[in-house]
N, C-alpha and C positions, 0 to 999 in steps of 0.2 A: 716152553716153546713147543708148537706145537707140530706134527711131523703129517698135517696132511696140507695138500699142493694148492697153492696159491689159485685163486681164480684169476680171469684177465682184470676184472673190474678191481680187485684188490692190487695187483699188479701195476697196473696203472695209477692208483693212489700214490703208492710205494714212490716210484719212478717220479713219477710229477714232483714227490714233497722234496726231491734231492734238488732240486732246480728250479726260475722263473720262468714264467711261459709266457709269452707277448700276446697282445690284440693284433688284430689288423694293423690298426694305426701305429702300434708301437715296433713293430714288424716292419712297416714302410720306414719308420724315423730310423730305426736301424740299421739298414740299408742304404738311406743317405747319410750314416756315420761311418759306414763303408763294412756293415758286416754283409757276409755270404746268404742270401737266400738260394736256398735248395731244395726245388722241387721233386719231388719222389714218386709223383702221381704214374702212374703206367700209362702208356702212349694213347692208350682207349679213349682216358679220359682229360690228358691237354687236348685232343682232337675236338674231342665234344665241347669241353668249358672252354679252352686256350691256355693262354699263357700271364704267367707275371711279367711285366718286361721287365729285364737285365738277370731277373732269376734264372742258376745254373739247375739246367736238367738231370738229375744223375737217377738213375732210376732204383728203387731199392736193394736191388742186391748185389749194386754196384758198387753204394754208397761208401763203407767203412776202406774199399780198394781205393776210393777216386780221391779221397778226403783226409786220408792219414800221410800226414808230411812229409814222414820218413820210408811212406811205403814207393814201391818202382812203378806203380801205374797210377800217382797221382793227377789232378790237376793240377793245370798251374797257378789256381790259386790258392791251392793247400802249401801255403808258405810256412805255416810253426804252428805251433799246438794254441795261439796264442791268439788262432782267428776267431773273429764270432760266426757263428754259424745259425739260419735259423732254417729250420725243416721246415717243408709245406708239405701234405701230402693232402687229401682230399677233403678231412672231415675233420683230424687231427688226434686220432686215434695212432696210426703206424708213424706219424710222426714223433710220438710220444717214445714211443718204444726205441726208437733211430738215433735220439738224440742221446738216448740213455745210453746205448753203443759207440757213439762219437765219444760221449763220457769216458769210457773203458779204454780208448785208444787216444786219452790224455787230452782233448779239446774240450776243456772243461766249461770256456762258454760258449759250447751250443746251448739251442734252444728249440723251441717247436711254436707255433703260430696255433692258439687255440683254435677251433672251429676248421683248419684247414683254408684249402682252397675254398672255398665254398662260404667263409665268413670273410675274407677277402673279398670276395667277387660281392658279395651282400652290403659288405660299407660301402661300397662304391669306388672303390678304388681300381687303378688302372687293371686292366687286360689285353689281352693281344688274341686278335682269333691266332 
């Protein structure tokens, strides 16, 4: 084993291989199966692209406070560790990493939406300015 520090690209392998990562389309059907989508994106850029409808905004460094069940400044819809969860953030890079920390805080089906916002908005699927 070796003792020098991980790149992000290898880092990202790692994290991905723990987990399944959804499309677009499989993102929307899980969503109407009743999982959480959770956009992460910073204000900058819902302003500029919009929005998912029904997807919850919680901005990243909100996220693991708003999300953990048992935490005191949850949302109301962090009901049990038992939710699914899917990240959206822009491109689906920090979503990758997000998911991996939902992981740590026992919601072990998160997930993250390949490509982000941006392969969303590309299938064609709905938006909101």
């Amino acid at each position: 084993m070796s003792d020098e520090p991980l790149g992000i690209d290898e880092l990202l392998e790692r994290i991905r291989a723990g987990y399944e990562r959804l499309g677009p389309q499989e993102a929307r059907a899980a969503a109407a199966e009743g999982a959480l989508l959770v956009d992460i994106r910073y204000a900058e850029l819902r302003a500029r692209d919009g929005l998912i409808p029904g997807a919850l905004v919680i901005e990243r460094n909100e996220l693991e406070w708003r999300l953990d069940p048992r935490g005191s400044h949850r949302v109301p819809e962090a009901v049990d560790h038992g939710l699914r969860v899917v990240v959206i953030c822009n491109e689906g890079y920090a979503s990758s990493l997000a998911a991996e920390s939902l992981h740590r805080l026992g919601l072990h089906r998160a997930t993250d939406l390949v490509g982000g916002f941006q392969a969303w908005r590309a299938a064609g699927l709905p938006v909101e300015p």
